[in-house]
N, C-alpha and C positions, 0 to 999 in steps of 0.2 A: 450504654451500648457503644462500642468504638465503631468509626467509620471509616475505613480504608482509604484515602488517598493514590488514585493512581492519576500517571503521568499521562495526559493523552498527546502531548507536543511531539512533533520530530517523528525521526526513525526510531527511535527507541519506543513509541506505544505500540508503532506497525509490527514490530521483531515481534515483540513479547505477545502481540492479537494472535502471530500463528501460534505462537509458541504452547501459548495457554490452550487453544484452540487443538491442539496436539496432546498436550499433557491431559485434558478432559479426557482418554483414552484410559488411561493410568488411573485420576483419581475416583472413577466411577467405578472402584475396586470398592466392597464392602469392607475390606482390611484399612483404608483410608477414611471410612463413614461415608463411602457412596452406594448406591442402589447396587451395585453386583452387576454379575453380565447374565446376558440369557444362557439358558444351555449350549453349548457346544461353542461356544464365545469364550474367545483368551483374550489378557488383556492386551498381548501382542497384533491379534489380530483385530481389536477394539482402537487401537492407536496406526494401525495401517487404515484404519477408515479413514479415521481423522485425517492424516496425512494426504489419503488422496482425497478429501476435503477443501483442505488447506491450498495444495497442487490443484484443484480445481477451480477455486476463489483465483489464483494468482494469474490464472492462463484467463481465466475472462476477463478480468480487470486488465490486464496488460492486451489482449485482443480488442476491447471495445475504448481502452486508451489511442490504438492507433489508430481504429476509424474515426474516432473522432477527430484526432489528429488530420489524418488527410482530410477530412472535410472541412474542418476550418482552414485549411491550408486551399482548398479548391475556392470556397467561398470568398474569404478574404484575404489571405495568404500569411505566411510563418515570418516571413522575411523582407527587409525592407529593399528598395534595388541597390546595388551596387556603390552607383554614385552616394546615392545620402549614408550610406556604411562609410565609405572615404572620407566624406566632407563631416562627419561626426553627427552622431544622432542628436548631438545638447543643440547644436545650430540648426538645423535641417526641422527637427517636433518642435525646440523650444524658443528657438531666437536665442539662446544663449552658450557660452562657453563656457565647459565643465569644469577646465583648468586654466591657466592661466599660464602658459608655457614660455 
């Protein structure tokens, strides 16, 4: 029995999770060896779920992405002050110099 090989690294797993997540609409046509749709179901309208699915997955993750965002940003903050930005973060966190200029 072969066993598929997918990529889950990067952008390219995230593209292809809607993507397939999408085409599931399409292959659960009995003409591709899927179960079929119920009565009054096209696969038009079977792949308009999926989509607003999809568009649904992406607004909650990108919603509960920026609360949490601003609460670690409340908590302990996003950003270092000013001065240690200027003076180089390798001196300021490490004691050391990044480059040698």
């Amino acid at each position: 029995m072969a066993v598929a090989r997918v990529n889950t690294s990067g952008q390219g797993a995230r593209s292809l999770g809607a993507g397939h997540a999408t085409l599931t609409g399409v292959f659960a046509a009995a003409y591709f060896g899927g179960v079929g749709y119920p009565e009054k179901v096209t696969m038009g309208g079977q792949v308009l779920v999926q989509l607003t699915g999809v568009f649904a997955v992406a607004a909650w993750s990108g919603v509960v992405t920026w609360i949490l965002l601003k609460l670690s940003d409340a908590l302990a903050g996003m950003r270092v002050q000013p001065e240690e930005e200027n003076e180089g973060l390798d001196t300021v966190l490490h004691n050391e110099k990044g480059y040698n200029l």
